[in-house]
Backbone bond lengths (Angstrom), bond angles and torsions (degrees), N, CA, C in turn:
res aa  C-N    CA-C-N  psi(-1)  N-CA   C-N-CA  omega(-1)  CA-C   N-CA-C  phi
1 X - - - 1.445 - - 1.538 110.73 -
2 X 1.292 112.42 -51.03 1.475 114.30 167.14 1.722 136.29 -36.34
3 X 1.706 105.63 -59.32 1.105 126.12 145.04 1.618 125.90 -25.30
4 X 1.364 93.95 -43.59 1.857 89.29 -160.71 1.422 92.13 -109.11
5 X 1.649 125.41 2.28 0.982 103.75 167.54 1.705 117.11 -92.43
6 X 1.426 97.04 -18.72 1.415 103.64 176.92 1.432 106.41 -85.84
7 X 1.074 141.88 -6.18 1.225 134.84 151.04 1.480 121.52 -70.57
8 X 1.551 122.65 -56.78 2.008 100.47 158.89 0.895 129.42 -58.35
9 X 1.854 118.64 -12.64 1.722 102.03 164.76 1.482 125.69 -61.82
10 X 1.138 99.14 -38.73 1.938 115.00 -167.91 1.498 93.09 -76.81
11 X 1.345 134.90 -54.37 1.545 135.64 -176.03 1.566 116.05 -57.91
12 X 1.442 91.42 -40.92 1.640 75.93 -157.24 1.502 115.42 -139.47
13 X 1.817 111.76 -0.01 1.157 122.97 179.25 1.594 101.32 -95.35
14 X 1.334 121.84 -54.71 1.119 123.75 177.38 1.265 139.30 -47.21
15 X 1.771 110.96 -41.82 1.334 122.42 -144.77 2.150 73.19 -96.32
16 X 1.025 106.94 -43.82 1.664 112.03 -178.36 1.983 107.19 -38.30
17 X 1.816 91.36 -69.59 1.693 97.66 -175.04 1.154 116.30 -87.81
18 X 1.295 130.32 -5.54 1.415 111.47 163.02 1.550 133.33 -119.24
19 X 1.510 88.18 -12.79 1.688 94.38 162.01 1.397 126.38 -83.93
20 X 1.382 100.92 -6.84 1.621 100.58 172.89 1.365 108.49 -143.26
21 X 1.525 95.50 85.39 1.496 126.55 -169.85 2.123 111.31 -69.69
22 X 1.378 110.76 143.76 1.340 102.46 -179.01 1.447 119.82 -84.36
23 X 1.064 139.89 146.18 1.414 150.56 -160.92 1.665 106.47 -131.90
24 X 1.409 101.67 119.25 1.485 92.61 171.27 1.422 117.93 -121.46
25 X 1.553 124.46 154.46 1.662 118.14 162.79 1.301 84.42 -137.37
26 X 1.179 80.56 154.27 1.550 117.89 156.18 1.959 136.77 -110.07
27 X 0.952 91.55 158.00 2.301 86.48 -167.23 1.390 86.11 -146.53
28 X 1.715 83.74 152.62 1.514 95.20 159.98 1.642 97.86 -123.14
29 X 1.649 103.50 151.37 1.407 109.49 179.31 1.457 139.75 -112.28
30 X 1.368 112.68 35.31 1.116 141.10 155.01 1.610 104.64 -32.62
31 X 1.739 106.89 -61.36 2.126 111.20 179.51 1.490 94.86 -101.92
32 X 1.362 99.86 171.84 1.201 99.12 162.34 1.161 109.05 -76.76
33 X 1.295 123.66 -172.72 1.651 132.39 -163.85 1.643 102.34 -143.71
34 X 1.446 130.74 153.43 0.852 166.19 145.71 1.325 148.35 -72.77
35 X 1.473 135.75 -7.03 1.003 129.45 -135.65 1.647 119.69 -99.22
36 X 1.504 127.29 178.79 1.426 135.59 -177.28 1.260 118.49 -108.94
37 X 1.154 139.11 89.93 1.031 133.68 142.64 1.235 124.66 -19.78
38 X 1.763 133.61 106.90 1.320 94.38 169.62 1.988 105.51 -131.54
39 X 1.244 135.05 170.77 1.354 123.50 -167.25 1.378 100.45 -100.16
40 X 1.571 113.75 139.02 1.572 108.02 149.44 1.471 142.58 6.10
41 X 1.040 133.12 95.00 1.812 117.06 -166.34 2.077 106.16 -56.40
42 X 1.167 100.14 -43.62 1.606 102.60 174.84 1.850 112.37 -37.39
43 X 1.671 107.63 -25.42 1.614 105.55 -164.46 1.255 129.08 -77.76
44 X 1.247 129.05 125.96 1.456 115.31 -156.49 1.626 85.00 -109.23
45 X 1.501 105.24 -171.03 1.273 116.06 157.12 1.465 121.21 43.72
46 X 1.337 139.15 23.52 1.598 129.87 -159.08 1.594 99.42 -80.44
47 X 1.301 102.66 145.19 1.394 133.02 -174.16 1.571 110.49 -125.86
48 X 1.450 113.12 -35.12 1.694 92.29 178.57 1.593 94.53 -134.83
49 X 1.394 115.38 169.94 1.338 132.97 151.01 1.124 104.98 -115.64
50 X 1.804 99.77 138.74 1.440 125.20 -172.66 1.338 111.10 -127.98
51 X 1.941 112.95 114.97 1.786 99.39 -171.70 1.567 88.88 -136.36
52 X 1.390 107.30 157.69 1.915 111.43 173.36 1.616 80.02 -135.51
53 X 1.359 96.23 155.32 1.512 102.06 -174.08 1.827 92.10 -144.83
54 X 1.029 115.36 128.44 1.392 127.08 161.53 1.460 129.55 -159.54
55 X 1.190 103.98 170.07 1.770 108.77 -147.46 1.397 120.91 148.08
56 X 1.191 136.01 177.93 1.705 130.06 -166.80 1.721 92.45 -132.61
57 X 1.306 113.84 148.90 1.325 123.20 -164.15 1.929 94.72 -149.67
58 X 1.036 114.07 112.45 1.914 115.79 153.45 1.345 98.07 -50.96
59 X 1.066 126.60 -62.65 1.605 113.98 -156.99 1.651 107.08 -97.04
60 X 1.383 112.21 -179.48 1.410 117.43 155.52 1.477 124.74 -70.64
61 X 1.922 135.14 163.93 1.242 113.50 177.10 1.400 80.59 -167.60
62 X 1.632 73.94 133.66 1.941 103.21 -171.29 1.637 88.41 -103.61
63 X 1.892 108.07 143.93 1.345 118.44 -169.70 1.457 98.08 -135.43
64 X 1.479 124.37 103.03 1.469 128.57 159.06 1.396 107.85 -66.72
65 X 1.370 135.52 139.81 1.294 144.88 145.25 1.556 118.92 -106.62
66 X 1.292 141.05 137.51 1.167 147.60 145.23 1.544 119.84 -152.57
67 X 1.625 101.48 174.21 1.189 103.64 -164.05 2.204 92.41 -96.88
68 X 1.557 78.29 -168.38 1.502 93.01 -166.31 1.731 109.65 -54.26
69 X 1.558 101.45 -41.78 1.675 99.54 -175.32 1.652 112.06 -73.66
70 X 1.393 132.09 -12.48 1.292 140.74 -178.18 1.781 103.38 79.25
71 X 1.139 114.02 16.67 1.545 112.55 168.63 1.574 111.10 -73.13
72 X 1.348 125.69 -54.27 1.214 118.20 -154.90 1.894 96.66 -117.33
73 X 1.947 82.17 97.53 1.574 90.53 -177.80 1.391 99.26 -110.31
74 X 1.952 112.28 152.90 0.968 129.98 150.87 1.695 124.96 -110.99
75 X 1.399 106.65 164.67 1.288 122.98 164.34 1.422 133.95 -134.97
76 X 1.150 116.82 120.28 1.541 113.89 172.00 1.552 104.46 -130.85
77 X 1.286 102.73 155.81 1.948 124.74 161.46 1.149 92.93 -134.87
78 X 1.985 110.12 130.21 0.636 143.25 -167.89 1.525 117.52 -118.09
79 X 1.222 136.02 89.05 2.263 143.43 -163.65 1.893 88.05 -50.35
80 X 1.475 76.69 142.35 1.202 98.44 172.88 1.430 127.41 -74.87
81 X 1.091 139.68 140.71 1.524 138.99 -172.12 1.562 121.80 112.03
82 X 1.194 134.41 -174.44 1.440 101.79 -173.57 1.282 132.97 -43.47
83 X 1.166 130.99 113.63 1.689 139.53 162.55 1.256 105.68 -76.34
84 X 2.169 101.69 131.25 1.460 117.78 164.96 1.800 91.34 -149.15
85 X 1.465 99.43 78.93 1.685 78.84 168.62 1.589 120.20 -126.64
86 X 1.168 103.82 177.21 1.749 109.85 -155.73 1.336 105.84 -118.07
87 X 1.440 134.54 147.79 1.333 117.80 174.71 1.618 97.91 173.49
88 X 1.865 101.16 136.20 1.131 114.54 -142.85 1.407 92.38 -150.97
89 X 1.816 121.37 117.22 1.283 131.54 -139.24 1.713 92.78 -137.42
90 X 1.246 114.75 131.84 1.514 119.45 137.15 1.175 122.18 -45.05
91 X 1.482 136.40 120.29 1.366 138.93 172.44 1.046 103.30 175.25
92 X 1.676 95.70 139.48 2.049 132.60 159.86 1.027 147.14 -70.98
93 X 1.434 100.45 -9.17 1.660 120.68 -169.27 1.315 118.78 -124.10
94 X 1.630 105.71 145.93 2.075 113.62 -153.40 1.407 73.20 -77.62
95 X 0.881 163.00 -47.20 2.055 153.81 -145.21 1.783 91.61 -106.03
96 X 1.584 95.74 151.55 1.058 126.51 159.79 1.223 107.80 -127.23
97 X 1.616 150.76 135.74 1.584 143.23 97.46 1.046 139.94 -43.29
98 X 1.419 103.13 133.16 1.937 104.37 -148.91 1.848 88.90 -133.02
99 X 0.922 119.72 97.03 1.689 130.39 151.92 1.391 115.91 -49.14
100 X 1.253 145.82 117.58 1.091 135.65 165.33 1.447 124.16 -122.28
101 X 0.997 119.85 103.99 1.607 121.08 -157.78 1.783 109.29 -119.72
102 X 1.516 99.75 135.29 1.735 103.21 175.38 2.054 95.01 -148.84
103 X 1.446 89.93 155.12 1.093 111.93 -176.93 1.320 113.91 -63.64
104 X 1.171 140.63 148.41 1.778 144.88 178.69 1.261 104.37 -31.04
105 X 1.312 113.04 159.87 1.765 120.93 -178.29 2.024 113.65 29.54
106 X 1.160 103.07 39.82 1.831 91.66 167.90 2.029 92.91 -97.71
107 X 1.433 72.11 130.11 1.644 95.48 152.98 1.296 117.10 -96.26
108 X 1.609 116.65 167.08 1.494 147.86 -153.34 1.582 147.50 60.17
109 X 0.983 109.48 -162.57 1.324 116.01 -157.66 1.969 109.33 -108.70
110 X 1.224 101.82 150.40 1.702 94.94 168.79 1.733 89.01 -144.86
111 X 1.504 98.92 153.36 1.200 126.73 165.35 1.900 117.87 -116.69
112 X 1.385 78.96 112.84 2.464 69.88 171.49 1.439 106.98 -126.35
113 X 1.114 93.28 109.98 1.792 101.37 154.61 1.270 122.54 -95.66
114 X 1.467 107.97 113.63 1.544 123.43 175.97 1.017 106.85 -100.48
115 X 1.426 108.56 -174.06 1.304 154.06 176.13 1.602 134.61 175.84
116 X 1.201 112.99 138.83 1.206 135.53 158.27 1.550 135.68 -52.04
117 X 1.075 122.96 98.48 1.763 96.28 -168.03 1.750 106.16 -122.36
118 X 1.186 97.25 136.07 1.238 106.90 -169.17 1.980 114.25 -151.30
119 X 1.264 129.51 173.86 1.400 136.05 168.83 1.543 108.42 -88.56
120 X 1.042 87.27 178.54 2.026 102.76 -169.89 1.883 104.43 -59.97
């Protein structure tokens, strides 16, 4: 039991929580926003992007994501008022581009903690 427990730690607990460490920013959305995602240099192999986004918004706010070649695009709109959302993407690439767009005069704040997830 010992053995095999110290063997899913090193395989599959570790390489999970500490090689694909969480990253957070924060924006305010007064402009739209711009920003880069980018992964860990240690990360090999990434297979998903992992973002939670929360925060309070007056308005609505639509969020493009893609990577550098513009192949693997997303879209979300996100209701205005408290924000807690979750979202969990196929993708290959240490960068993300993150569009962040709101209508004139929206107030508040967003928080995203990502991550990268990938093998050793």
């Amino acid at each position: 039991m010992i053995v095999l427990s110290y063997f899913a730690y090193h395989n599959y607990i570790v390489p999970f929580n500490l090689n694909n460490a969480e990253q957070t920013k924060t924006i305010n959305l007064e402009n739209d926003q711009n920003i880069v995602l980018v992964a860990d240099k240690k990360q090999k192999n990434i297979t998903t992007l992992e973002f939670e986004i929360t925060g309070k918004s007056t308005k609505n706010v639509s969020i493009i994501t893609f990577d550098s070649s513009k192949e693997n695009i997303q879209s979300v709109t996100i209701k205005k008022g408290t924000i807690d959302h979750v979202n969990f993407f196929n993708w290959t690439s240490d960068s993300c581009f993150m569009e962040i767009s709101t209508p004139e005069n929206t107030k508040g704040k967003l928080t995203i903690k990502y991550r990268f997830i990938g093998s050793k």
